[in-house]
Each structure stands twice: as structure tokens, then as C-alpha cells.
N, C-alpha and C positions, 0 to 999 in steps of 0.2 A: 629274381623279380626286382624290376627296381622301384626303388621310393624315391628318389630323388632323383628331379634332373634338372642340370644348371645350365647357362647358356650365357655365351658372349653377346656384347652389345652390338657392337659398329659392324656393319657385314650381315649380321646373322638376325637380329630381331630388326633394326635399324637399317633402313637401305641409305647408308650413307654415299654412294655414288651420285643416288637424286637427288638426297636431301643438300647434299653439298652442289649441286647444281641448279636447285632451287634458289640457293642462300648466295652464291655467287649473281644468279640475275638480278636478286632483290639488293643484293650490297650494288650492284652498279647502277640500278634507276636511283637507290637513297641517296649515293654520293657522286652523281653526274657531273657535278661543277669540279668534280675533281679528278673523276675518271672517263669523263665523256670526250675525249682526246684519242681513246684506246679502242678501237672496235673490238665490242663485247665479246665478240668471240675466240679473237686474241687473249684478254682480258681472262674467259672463261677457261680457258684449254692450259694457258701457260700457267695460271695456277694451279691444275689439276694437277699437272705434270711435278710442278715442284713440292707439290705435300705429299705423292706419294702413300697414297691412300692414308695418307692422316698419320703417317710416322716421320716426318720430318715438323720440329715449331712452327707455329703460322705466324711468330716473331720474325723468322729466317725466312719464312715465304715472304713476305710483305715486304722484308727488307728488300729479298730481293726484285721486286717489282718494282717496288719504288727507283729503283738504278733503269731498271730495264725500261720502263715505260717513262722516265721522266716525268710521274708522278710529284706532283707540288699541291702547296697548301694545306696538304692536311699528313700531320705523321704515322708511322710504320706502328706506333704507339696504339695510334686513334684507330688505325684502319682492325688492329689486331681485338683492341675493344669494344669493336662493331661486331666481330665474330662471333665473338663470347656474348654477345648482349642478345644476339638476333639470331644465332644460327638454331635455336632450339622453334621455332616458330616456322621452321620450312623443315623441320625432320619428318620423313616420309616411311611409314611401316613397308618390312615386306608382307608379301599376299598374305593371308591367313594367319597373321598374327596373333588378332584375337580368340582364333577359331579355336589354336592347338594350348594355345594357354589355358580355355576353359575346359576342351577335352582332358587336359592332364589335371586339372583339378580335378574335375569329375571324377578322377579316379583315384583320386587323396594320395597323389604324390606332388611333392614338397619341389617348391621349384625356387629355384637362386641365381644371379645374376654376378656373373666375376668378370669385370671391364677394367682395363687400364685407360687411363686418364683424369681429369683433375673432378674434384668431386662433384662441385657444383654444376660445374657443365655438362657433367654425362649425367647428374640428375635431373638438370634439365630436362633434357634429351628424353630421361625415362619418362618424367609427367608428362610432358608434350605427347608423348605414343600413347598416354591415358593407361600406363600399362603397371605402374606401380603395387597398385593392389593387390595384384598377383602373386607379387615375389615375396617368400617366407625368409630371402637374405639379399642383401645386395652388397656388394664389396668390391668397391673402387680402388685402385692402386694407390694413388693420392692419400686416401685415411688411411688406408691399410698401410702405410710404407711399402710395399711388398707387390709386385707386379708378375703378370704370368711373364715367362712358362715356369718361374719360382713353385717348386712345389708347395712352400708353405703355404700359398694363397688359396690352393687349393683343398686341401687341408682343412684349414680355416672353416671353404664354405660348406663341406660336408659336416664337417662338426655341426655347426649353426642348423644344421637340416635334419641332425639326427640320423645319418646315414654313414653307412660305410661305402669305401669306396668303389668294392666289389657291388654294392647296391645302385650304384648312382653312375648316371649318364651324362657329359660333356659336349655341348654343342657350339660350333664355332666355325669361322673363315679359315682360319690361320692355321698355316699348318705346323710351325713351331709353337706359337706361343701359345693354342687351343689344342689342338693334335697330340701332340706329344706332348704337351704340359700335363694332358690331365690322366693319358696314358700312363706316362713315367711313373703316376701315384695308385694305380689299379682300377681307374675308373672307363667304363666305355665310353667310347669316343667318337664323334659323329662329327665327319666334315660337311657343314653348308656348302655346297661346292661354287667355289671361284676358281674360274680358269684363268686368272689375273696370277692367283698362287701357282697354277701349273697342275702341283701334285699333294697328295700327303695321305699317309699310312696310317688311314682311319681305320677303326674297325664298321663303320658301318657310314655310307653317304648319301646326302639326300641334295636336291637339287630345289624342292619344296617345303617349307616346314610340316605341312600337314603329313607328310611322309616317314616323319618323326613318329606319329601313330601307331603305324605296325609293327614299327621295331620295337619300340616298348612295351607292345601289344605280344610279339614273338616270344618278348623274354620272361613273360609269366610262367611261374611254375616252375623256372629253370632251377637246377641246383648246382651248388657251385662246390 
């Protein structure tokens, strides 16, 4: 049976593909005088390309733009703390986010959120989706020192849920650092599927969250 399930942010509750293309159209109408040189959709595509679904610094993205696009008057500094200031106001839920977070309360298991990246911004991020309330843990890599696929991190949010690992279920994009992070530590493991990652040796995948449903719904009763 499980009581706890936990879930990655960016990918899996967070459609950060739109929301990051959101927040790219709105950073180039806010800073036109400074980017309207560059057709947007150059602009839009070659920054997608260089973050890398948000694992390369947007320190190192921007520098590199700044070269590329002959970008002036305003710096790599400013442009970086436009992102952090605004990017939480275009973050876009996937489908039925709300739907499957009240479904699993409903059924008084304990749900936690384990994200790498900097605190305040991926908190951001949470209030923005209005999805806070939900979570009985949340643990960012930033406060935590400690970043998946580390098992400690994981660990950690079980602890805080009153669960053990054989109880508790792992939902994510990644196939190292959600996949096999949370596997490694005995917890089921469920890939949000991105075909952007290709593959990963989930034990169980979904392509919708409300999909997450049955399978939680499957392992009632189970004995381990």
C-alpha cells in the first residue's frame, strides 16, 4: 500500500517547456529596446537550445547571447535577474494537476516535493501553480545542500512523510536523477514520460498524471 508519494517539480508537476516559452516572449516585449534587434524567434529557440532543459546556468545562457546576438545596453547580470524576478508569473501547470493532488489527498496519503534548484525560485514556481498547500514536505536542493539522484535527499523526504520506502512512490521526468534516484533507495518509481530523455527503467509510466490514479489505486492491499 502506499502512503506517500513524492514528485519532481520542473517536467512533471511544472510544464516548464511552456512556461519557459511563455517567460521568453514576455522577457523580449519587457526588454525590446534592448532585444528588438534579434527576431524573437531566433531569440526564443537559441535560448532553449542553450539551457538545456534548465541544466546548464542562465548566467552562461545569457552570456552566451549576449556574444551571439550583439546584445548591448543592458547586462548578462540584469538579463539573468529578469528571469529570477519574472519567470514564476508565466509557470504553466500540466493537465490535471490539481485533479490528482486532491485525488491523493482524498485518500490521506502524504505527498512531498524533491526539486533541485535554488530555493526561492522553485518556490516561487510552487505558489504560482497555487499548489503549495498540498505538500506535507518540500525539499529543494539549495536548503538541503543535497541534490537528487543523492540518495540522501531522498531519504530525507520519506522521513518527513512518515513513510518508508517500500511505502512510497517517486514521480519524475528524469531518468537518472528521478528514476533511479528514488529506485536506488527502494521507493517505486514512476516516469512522467519525456521522449526528450529517450528512456528510463521506471517501474511504472505515465504519460498523464491522472494516470498516477491506478497505479496507486493497483497497489492497495499489496504485501511486500
Amino acid at each position: 500500500m502506499i502512503k506517500a508519494v513524492v514528485f519532481d517539480l520542473d517536467g512533471t508537476l511544472l510544464n516548464r517547456d511552456a512556461s519557459l516559452k511563455n517567460f521568453l516572449d514576455e522577457q523580449y516585449k519587457r526588454l525590446y529596446q534592448y532585444l528588438g534587434h534579434i527576431q524573437i524567434e531566433k531569440y526564443t529557440s537559441r535560448f532553449i537550445e542553450l539551457d538545456q532543459r534548465g541544466y546548464v546556468g542562465k548566467d552562461l545562457v545569457y552570456q552566451q547571447l549576449i556574444g551571439e546576438f550583439n546584445i548591448s545596453g543592458i547586462s548578462q547580470e540584469s538579463l539573468h535577474q529578469d528571469y529570477i524576478n519574472e519567470f514564476s508569473s508565466c509557470c504553466v501547470p500540466f493537465s490535471n494537476l490539481l485533479n490528482i493532488l486532491e485525488s491523493l489527498k482524498e485518500r490521506s496519503i502524504r505527498l512531498g516535493i524533491i526539486t533541485n534548484g535554488k530555493g526561492k525560485f522553485q518556490m516561487d514556481n510552487i505558489k504560482a501553480l497555487g499548489i503549495e498547500s498540498y505538500f506535507d514536505a518540500i525539499l529543494i536542493s539549495e536548503r538541503e545542500g543535497i541534490k537528487k539522484p543523492n540518495p540522501e535527499i531522498f531519504k530525507k523526504a520519506i522521513s518527513k512523510l512518515d513513510a518508508a520506502a517500500y511505502e512510497s512512490m517517486y514521480v519524475g521526468d528524469h531518468p537518472e536523477n528521478d528514476v533511479l534516484g528514488s529506485k536506488n533507495i527502494g521507493m517505486s518509481a514512476v516516469w512522467k514520460k519525456d521522449m526528450y530523455w529517450g528512456h528510463a527503467e521506471a517501474d511504472f509510466v505515465i504519460n498523464d498524471l491522472m494516470e498516477l490514479l491506478k497505479i496507486v489505486e493497483s497497489q492497495e492491499g499489496r504485501t511486500y
